[in-house]
N, C-alpha and C positions, 0 to 999 in steps of 0.2 A: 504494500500500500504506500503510494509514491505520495497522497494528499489524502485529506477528508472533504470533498466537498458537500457531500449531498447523501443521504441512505439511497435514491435513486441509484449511485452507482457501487452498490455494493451486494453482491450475493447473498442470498441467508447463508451457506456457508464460512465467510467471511462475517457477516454478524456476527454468528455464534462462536468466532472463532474470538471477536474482540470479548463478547459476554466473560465468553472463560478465563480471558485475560484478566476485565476487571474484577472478575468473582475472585482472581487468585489474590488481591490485592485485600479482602474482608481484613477487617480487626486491624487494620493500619492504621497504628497512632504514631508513627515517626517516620523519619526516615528510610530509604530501602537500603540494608544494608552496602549491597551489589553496587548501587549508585548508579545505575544504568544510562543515567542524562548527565554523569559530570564531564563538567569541559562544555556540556551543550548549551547554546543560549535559547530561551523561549520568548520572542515578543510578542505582546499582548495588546493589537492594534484595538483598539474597539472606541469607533468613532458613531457609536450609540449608548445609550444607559443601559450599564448592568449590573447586578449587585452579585447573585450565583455565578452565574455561568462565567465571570473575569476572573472572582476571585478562587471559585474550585479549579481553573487552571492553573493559577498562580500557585496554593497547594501542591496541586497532583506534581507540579513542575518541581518543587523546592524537594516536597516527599521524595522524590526521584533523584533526586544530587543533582538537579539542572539551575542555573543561572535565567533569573526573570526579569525581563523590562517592561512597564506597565506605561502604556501609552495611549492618553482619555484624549475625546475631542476638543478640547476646551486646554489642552495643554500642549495642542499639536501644532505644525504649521497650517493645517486645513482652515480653519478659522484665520488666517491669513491670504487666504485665495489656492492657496498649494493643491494642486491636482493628488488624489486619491493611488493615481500610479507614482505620482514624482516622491508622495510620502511613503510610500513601500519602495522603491528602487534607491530613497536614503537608507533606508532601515537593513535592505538587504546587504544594502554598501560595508554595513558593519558585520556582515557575516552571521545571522541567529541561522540557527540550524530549524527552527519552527517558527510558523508567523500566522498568531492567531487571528482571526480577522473578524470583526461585526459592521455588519455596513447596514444603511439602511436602501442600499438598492440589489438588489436580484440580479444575483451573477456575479455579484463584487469579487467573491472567492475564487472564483473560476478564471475569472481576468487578471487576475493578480498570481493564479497560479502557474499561467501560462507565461510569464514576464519575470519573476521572481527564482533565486535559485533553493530559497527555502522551501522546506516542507508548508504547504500550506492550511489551517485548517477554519473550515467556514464554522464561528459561533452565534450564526445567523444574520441571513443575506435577507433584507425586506420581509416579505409575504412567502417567499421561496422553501427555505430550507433551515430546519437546525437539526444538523442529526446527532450530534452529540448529546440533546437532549430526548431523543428517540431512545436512543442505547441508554441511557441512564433509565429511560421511564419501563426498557423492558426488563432492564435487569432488575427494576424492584417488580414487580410483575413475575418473572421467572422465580425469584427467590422468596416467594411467596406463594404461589400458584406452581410450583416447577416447572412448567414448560408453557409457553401460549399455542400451541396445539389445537384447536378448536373451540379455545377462551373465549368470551362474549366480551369485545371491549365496546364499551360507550361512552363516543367523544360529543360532549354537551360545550355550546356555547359560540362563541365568535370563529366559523370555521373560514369563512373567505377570507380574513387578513389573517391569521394565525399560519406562519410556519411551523410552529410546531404541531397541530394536526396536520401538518404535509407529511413532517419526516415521520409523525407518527402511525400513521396510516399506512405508510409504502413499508415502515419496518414492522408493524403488529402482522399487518397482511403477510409478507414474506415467512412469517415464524410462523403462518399460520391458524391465526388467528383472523375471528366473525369481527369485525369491525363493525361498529355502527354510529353515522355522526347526526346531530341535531342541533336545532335551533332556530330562530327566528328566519325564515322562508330568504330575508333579505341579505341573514348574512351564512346561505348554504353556495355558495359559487358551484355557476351549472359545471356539469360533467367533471364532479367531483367522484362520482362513483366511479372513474376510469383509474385513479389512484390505487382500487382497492376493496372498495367500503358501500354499504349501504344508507341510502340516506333514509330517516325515520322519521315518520312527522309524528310530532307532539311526545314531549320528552316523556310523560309515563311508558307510551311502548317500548322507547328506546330506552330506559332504563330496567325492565321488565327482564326480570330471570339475568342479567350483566353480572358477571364475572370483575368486571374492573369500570369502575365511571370515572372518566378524567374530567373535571373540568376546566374550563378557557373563559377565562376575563374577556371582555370588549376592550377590543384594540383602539382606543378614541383616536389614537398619536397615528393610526393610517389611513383614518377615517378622510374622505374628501365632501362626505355627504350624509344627512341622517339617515342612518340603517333600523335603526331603532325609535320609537314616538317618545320614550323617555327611560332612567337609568328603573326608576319603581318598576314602569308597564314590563320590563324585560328581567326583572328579580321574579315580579308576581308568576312570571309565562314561564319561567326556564332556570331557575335557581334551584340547585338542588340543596331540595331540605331533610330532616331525617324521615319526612313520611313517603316521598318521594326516594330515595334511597332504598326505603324496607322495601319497593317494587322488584328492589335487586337480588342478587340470593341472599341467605343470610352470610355466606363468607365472601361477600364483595370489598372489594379494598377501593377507596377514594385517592387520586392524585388529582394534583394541582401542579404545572412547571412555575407558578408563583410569577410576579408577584400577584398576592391574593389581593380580591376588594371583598372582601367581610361583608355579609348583609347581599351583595347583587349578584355572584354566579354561584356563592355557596354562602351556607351558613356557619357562623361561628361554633357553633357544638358538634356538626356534624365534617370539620376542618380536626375539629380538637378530639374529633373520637378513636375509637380503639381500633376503627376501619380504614383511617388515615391513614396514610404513607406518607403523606408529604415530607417530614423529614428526612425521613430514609429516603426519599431520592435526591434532596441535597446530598446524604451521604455518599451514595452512588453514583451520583456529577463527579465525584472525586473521584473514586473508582476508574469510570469508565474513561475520564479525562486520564488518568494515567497511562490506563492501558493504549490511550490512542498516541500520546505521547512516546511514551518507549517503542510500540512497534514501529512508528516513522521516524525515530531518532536510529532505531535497528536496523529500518531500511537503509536509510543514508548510510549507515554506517556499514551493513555488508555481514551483522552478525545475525546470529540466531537470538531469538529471544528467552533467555530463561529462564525458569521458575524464582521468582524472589527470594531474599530472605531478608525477614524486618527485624529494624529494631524500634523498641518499645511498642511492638505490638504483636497479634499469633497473624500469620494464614489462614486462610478459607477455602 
């Protein structure tokens, strides 16, 4: 794996092949002993807001014995007029062996991958893609459910601007798993069902007999136009509550790839219940960030990837 740009371009084999990587990372609370990234640099473009997904890379990278450069819009030359290539082709100048990239336009990754001699890895391009958060969202999914094998997942909420029901959907589907997305008619973008997925009107059915419910905040910052008549009307129609919820089995697990709005796509009890995951997939962003790390530090480099050994933590 020369780049990450997208779960589009990745095998379920190669999925599962990252899954078992980051599964081997469980109970890591320090460093790898191995050091598999030292000497390597990681820069961390992200010329969007993110609070998880910059800082579990940052993590995953240090966890690894790798060297981290954190590089926000608002500290970059971009806010000076500086083209999005000219700010990657300085950054490569300095040699990072990884160059993590969030843009808020569709393909940023791709184009920069093609120009750049780093590893590339997209932590989400516009509406397009985040598949780093895909592989985090199956690994807690798998390591709960063991396998998504003909799993019922249902994706409730903002699916036409949400890249993460993109990567979500091409990578639950590959593993095998019954996908199912809903929500408000306005924001299902047509011929979403070619991704994967079935589309489900009126969230009880598609919550009904679910194995896993994810929900998706309203994306207001892609918005160009009202999707929705108000934030209530769209709590009231599509917010999953816990009587909603009990529609699902009773061993259904809730994620959210965060950040949460309390009160409008989900409720506070049923966020903080014993059905959540949401934490354990921050924990797992780490994970799966490491694993994507070391195998493209390994590819550059020409070795084989091997089993870890940690210190101050067990294996998994």
């Amino acid at each position: 794996m020369e780049h990450l740009l997208g779960i589009a371009d990745l095998s379920r084999a190669q999925i599962e092949r990252l899954l078992d990587e980051a599964a081997s990372f469980a109970g890591t609370t320090g460093r790898v002993e191995t050091a598999p990234l030292a000497g390597a640099v990681v820069a961390n473009l992200f010329l969007e807001p993110s609070t998880r997904t910059r800082v579990s890379f940052e993590v995953a990278a240090k966890r690894l014995g790798g060297d981290v450069v954190n590089i926000a819009a608002a500290a970059s030359s971009v806010v000076k007029g500086e083209t999005l290539l000219d700010t990657a082709k300085t950054l490569d100048a300095m040699g990072p062996d990884v160059l993590v990239i969030r843009h808020a336009f569709a393909g940023a990754a791709e184009y920069l991958s093609k120009r750049v001699r780093a590893a590339v890895v997209n932590a989400g391009d516009g509406q397009h893609e985040h598949p780093t958060q895909a592989l985090l969202d199956a690994l807690t999914i798998r390591r709960v459910k063991r396998t998504l094998q003909r799993k019922v997942i249902t994706i409730v909420g903002d699916i036409r601007h949400s890249r993460v029901a993109r990567s979500g959907i091409l990578c639950f589907a590959k593993l095998g798993a019954h996908v199912r997305v809903c929500g408000p008619a306005t924001l299902i973008p047509p011929g979403i069902e070619k991704l994967g997925c079935t589309v489900v009107r009126g969230i009880e059915k598609a919550v009904k007999d679910a194995d896993v419910v994810m929900c998706l905040r309203i994306q207001n910052e892609r918005m160009t136009e009202a999707f929705v008549a108000s934030t209530r009307e769209y709590a009231t129609g599509w917010r999953v509550n816990a009587e909603r919820l009990a529609l699902a089995k009773p061993d259904a697990i809730v994620l959210h790839p965060g950040p949460m709005n309390r009160g409008v796509e989900i409720t506070g009890d049923v966020a903080d219940s014993a059905q959540s995951m949401i934490t354990d997939q921050v924990e797992h962003g780490v994970m799966v960030r490491m694993a994507v790390l070391r195998t493209l530090v390994a590819h550059r480099r020409g070795a084989k990837v091997a089993r870890p050994r940690l210190i101050g933590g067990g294996g998994g």
